[in-house]
ZAMARGU-4260 file (C-alpha; in steps of 0.2 Angstrom, whole numbers, plus 5000, padded with zeros to 4 digits):
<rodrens>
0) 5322/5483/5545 | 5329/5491/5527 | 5335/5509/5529 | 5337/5515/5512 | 5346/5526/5504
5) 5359/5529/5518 | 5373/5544/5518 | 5388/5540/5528 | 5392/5555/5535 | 5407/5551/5549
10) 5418/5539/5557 | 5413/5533/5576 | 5418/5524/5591 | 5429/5507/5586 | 5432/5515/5570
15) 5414/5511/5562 | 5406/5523/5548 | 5390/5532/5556 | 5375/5539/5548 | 5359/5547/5553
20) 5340/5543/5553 | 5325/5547/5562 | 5337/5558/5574 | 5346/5541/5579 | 5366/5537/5573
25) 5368/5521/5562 | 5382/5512/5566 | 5390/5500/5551 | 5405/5493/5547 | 5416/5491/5530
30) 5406/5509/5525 | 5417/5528/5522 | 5410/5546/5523 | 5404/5549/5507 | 5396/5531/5502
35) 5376/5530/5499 | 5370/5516/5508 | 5355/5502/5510 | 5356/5496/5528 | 5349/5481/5535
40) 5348/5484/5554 | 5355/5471/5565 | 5351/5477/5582 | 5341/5494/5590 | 5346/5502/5604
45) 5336/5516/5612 | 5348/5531/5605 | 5355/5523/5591 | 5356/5507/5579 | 5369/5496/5570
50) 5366/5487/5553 | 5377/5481/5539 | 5377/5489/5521 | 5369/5477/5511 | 5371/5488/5493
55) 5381/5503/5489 | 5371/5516/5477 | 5386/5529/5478 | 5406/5525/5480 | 5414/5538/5492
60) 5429/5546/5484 | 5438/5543/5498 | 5435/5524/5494 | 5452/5515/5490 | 5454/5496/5483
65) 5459/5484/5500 | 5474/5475/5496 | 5470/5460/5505 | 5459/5446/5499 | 5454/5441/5514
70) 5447/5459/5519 | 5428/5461/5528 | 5431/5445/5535 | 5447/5445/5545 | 5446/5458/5559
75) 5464/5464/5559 | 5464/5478/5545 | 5446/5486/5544 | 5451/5503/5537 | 5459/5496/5519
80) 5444/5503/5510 | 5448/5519/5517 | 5462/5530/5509 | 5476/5532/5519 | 5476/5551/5522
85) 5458/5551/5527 | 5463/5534/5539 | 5474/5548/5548 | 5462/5562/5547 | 5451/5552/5557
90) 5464/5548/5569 | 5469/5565/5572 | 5450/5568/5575 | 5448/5554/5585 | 5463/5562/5596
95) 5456/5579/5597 | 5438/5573/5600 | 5444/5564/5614 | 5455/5576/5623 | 5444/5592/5621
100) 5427/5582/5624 | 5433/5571/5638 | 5447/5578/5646 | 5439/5596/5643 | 5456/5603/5642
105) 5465/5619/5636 | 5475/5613/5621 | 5488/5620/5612 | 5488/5617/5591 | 5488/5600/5590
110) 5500/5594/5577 | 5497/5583/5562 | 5497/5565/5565 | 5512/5556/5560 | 5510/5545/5546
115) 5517/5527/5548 | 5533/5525/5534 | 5525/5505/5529 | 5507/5502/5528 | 5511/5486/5526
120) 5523/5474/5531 | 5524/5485/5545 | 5523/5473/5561 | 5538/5463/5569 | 5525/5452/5579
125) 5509/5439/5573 | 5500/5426/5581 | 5490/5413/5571 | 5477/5401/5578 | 5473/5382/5571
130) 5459/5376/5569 | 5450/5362/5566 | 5433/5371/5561 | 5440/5386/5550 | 5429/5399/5544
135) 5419/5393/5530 | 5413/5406/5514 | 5396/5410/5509 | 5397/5397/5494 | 5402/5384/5507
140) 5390/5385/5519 | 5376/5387/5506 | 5382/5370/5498 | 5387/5377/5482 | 5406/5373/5486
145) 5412/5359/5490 | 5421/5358/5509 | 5440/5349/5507 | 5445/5356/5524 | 5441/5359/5536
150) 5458/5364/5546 | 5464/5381/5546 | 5479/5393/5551 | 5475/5410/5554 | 5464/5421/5563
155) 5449/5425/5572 | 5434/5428/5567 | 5429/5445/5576 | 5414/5441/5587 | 5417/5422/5584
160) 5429/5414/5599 | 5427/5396/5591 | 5430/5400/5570 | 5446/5404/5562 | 5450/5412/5543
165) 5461/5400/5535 | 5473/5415/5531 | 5482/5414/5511 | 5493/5430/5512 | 5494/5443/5526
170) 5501/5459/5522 | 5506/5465/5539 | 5523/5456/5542 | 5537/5454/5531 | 5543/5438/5525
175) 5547/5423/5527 | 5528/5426/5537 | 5517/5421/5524 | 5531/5408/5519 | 5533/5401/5536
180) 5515/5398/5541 | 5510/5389/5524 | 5523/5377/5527 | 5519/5371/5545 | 5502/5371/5539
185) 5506/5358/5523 | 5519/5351/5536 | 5504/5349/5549 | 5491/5343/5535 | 5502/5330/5527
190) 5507/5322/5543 | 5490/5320/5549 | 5492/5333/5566 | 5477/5336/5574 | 5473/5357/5572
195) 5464/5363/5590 | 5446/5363/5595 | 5443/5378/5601 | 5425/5372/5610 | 5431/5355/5616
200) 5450/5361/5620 | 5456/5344/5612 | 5470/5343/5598 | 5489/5345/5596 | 5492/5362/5588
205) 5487/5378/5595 | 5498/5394/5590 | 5510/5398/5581 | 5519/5414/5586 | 5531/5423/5572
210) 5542/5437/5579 | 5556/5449/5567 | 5566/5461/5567 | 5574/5477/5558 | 5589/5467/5556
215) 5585/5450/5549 | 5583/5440/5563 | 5568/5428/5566 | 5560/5420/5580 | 5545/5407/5579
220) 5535/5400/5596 | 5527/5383/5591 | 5514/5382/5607 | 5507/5363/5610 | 5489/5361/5617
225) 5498/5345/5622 | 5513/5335/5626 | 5518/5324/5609 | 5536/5321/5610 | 5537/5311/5593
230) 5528/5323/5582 | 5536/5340/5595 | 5551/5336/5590 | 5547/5329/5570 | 5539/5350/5567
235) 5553/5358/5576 | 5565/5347/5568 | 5557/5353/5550 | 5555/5370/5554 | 5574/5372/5560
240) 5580/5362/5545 | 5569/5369/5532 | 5571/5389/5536 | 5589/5387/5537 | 5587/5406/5540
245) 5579/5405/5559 | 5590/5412/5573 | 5579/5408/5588 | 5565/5391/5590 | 5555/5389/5606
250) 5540/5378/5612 | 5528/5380/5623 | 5515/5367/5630 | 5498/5376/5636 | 5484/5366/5642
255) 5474/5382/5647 | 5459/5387/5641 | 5465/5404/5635 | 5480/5406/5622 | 5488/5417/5635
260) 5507/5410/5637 | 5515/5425/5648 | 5511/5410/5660 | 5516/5398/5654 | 5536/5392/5652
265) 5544/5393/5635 | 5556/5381/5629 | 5572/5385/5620 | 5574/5372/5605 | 5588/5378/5594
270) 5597/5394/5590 | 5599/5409/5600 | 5589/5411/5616 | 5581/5429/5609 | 5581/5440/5592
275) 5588/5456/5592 | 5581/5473/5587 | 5593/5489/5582 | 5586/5506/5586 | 5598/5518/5579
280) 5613/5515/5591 | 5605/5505/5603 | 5601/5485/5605 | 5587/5478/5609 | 5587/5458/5616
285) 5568/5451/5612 | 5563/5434/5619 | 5549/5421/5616 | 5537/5432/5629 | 5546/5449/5626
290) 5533/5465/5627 | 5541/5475/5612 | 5530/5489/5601 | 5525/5478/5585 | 5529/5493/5573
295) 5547/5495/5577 | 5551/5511/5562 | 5538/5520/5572 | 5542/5515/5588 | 5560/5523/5586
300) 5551/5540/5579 | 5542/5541/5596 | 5556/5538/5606 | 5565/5549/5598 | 5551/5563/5599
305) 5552/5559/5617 | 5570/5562/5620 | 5568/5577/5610 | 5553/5584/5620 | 5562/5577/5638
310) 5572/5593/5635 | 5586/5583/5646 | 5605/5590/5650 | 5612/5577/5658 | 5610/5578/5677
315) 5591/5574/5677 | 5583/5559/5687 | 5571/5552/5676 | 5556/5538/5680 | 5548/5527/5667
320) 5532/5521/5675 | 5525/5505/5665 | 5542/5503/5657 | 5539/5487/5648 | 5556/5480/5642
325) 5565/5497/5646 | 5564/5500/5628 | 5560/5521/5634 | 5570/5521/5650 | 5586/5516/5639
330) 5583/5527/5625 | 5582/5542/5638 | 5600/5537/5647 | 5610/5544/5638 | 5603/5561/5641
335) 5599/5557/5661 | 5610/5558/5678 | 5599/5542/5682 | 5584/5532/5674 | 5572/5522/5685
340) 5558/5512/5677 | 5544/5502/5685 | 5536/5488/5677 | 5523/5473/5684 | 5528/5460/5673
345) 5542/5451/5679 | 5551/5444/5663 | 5547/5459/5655 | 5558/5467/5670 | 5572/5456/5667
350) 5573/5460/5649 | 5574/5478/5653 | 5588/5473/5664 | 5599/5462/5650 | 5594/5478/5637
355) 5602/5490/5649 | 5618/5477/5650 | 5619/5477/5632 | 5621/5495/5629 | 5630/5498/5644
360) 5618/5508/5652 | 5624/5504/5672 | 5613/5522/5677 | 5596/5513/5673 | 5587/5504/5687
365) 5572/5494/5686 | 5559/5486/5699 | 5546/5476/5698 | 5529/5477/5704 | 5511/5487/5703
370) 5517/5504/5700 | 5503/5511/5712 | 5514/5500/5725 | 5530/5503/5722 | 5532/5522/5718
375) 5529/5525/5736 | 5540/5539/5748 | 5553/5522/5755 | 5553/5522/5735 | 5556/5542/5730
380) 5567/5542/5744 | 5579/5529/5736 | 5581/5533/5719 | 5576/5553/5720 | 5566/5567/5717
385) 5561/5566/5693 | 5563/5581/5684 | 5553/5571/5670 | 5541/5557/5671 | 5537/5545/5657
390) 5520/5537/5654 | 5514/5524/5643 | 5502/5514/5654 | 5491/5500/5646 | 5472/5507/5638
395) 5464/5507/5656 | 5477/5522/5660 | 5483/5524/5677 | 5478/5519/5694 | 5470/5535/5704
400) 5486/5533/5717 | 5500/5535/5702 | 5490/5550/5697 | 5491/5556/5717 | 5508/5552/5719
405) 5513/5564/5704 | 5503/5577/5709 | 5515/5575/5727 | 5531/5574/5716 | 5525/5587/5705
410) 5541/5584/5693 | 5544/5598/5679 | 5537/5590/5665 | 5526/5574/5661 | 5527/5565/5645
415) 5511/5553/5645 | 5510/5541/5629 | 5494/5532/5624 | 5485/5521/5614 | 5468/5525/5620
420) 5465/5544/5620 | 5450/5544/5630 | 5456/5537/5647 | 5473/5551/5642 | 5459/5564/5644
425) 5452/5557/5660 | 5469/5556/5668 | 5476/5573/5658 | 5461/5581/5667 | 5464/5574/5686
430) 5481/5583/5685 | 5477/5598/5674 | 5475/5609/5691 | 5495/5609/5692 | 5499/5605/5677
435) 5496/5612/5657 | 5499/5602/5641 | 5511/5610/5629 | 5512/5597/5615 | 5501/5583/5610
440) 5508/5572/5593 | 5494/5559/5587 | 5507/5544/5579 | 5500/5531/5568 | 5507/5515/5573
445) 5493/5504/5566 | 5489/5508/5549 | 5471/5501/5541 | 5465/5501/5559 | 5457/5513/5572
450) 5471/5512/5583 | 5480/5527/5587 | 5493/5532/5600 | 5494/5547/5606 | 5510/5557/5616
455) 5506/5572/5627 | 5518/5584/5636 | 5514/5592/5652 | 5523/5607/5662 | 5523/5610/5679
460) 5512/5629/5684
</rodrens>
């Protein structure tokens, strides 16, 4: 089915443009408010429909040229044909749809989103996928180009677990990125390695994982789908001497059916055991399996609106629940009597540990497990009443028995920070009996995307 003529008239749920017809909404991707539209409808669903656009009549001003050649096929920036100020007035949107329709809360003025200093180049952290079936164009698989190759180093195809985009230039982490992936490839390709199978689960390269800092420093994560000491060592060897530049090479070995490695164990090959990360005055140590936000310029702006809003004088007892690395639980210690973070992940527990060694923070404690377990009264009892708790729970939000536990503790004030607004508005609204929200600040940490994270202060009634 055609729908003709087409006006685009919002942005929806997972960032896609929406229209109306017939009293149903038309979802469609790679389409702005503004743009006049022929849709060809991929699937009908009782109360609404999806389609793609399939020709343009009208250009929305709002349109903006994507940087990336590879854009509407890769999945990672699907906002680059938007303009960047309307990309964040649809986040703020987004923000206040959420909290006002599903947590049906009492707001104050919601302040405007803070815009992301890079849109580009702006992540510290990518993972690539080989291949050994890559994605191939439109020409190609109509036979009006011929194949060459068929191995590929890059990312997944949304919706497509088994096909990769051979990736040219990504334009979301610095150099030596691009540099460094093109050169295992060439490496890879001229040396006869075998790139993975994604539905057979057989060949030799799987991942490569490149991690950076503010600073300079630069990790890389070769991870095996087997065990090939000869050509291990031969690649790591390469890599070490050719980026003469590298402070920090591991391997891992993962014979699983998923890419997960938190897992799986990750061999130190040459340099330093982790890459370091500077946060104003403060140090951070980030290993081969280190949970670390990926946008570190941003990441230090929201810390530091959290220590601002914390309103700390010195003699408060403070809990980080789902702490990750400590990276919030040390940024607050200077201005705490005592900092106590809770986290489930174990190696991300005992980076928090060597982080708070590093800056001499010896009044931060951390534990380990579910915090639904752990914050219990023996717990409380311990490590004492919180004037402020800190939030920043994965996108499910938190368990109904954290949310219990605080409406026990009651501390003064709650700072909750989110990357998925709607299940803040479900948990905002389970504790809004004894509780009201002073300030929310919408951040953009992932610019050309739908993400948006979202930080919420609440004060004791």
């Amino acid at each position: 089915m055609l729908i003709e003529k087409l006006k685009v008239s919002d942005i929806g749920a997972e960032g896609k443009a929406l229209g109306r017809w017939e009293n149903r909404v038309v979802f469609l991707p790679l389409a702005c408010p503004g743009d006049v539209v022929d849709v060809r409808v991929t699937r009908q669903h009782r109360n609404y429909l999806e389609g793609i656009p399939v020709h343009f009549h009208r250009y929305s001003k709002d349109r903006t040229e994507p940087v990336c050649s590879h854009f509407g096929k890769c999945g990672g920036c699907k906002w680059q044909h938007l303009s960047y100020p309307m990309q964040l007035k649809y986040k703020q949107k987004q923000v206040v749809d959420q909290l006002e329709r599903i947590g049906k809360l009492p707001l104050p003025r919601i302040r405007k989103i803070m815009a992301s200093p890079e849109t580009t180049y702006y992540r510290n952290k990518l993972e690539f996928t080989f291949s050994n079936n890559r994605w191939l164009t439109p020409e190609e698989m109509e036979g009006k180009k011929e194949v060459k190759e068929k191995n590929a180093l890059g990312f997944h195809i949304p919706g497509k677990f088994d096909k990769v985009l051979d990736i040219e230039k990504c334009y979301l982490q610095p150099e030596p990125s691009n540099t460094i992936r093109l050169a295992v490839k060439q490496f890879a390709l001229e040396k006869g390695y075998s790139f993975f199978d994604l539905k057979s689960q057989e060949g030799l390269l799987r991942n490569l994982i490149i991690r950076t800092s503010g600073i300079g420093e630069i990790m890389i994560i070769v991870v095996f789908a087997a065990d090939d000491p000869g050509k291990r060592e031969e690649l790591l060897h390469y890599l070490w001497s050719e980026f003469p530049a590298l402070t920090s090479l591991y391997y891992i070995i993962n014979r699983k059916k998923n890419d997960s490695i938190l897992d799986q164990e990750a061999i130190h090959y040459k340099g330093r055991e982790y890459i370091v990360e500077q946060m104003g005055d403060l140090k951070f140590k980030i290993g081969a399996k280190s949970f670390y936000q990926t946008n570190s310029r941003q990441a230090q702006a929201m810390y530091e609106l959290i220590a601002e809003w914390s309103g700390l004088k010195g003699n408060e007892v403070v809990y980080d629940l789902y702490t990750g690395t400590g990276t919030i639980a040390i940024f607050l210690a200077g201005k705490a009597r005592r900092v106590v973070g809770i986290e489930s992940v174990p190696e991300a527990i005992e980076d928090a540990w060597e982080n708070a060694r590093l800056n001499g923070m010896e009044h931060v404690h951390f534990a380990t497990g579910d915090n639904k377990d752990v914050l219990n009264p023996a717990f409380i009892d311990r490590h004492g009443q919180p004037h402020l708790v800190v939030l920043d729970p994965p996108r499910i939000g938190i368990h109904q028995r954290v949310t219990n536990t605080l409406l026990t503790l009651l501390p003064e004030r709650i700072i909750y920070v989110s990357c998925n607004p709607a299940t803040q508005a479900r948990d905002l609204n389970l504790m809004s009996h004894r509780y009201r929200i002073t300030r929310v600040q919408p951040i953009d940490m992932f610019p050309h995307t739908h993400h948006v994270e979202n930080v919420v202060m609440m004060e004791r009634v």
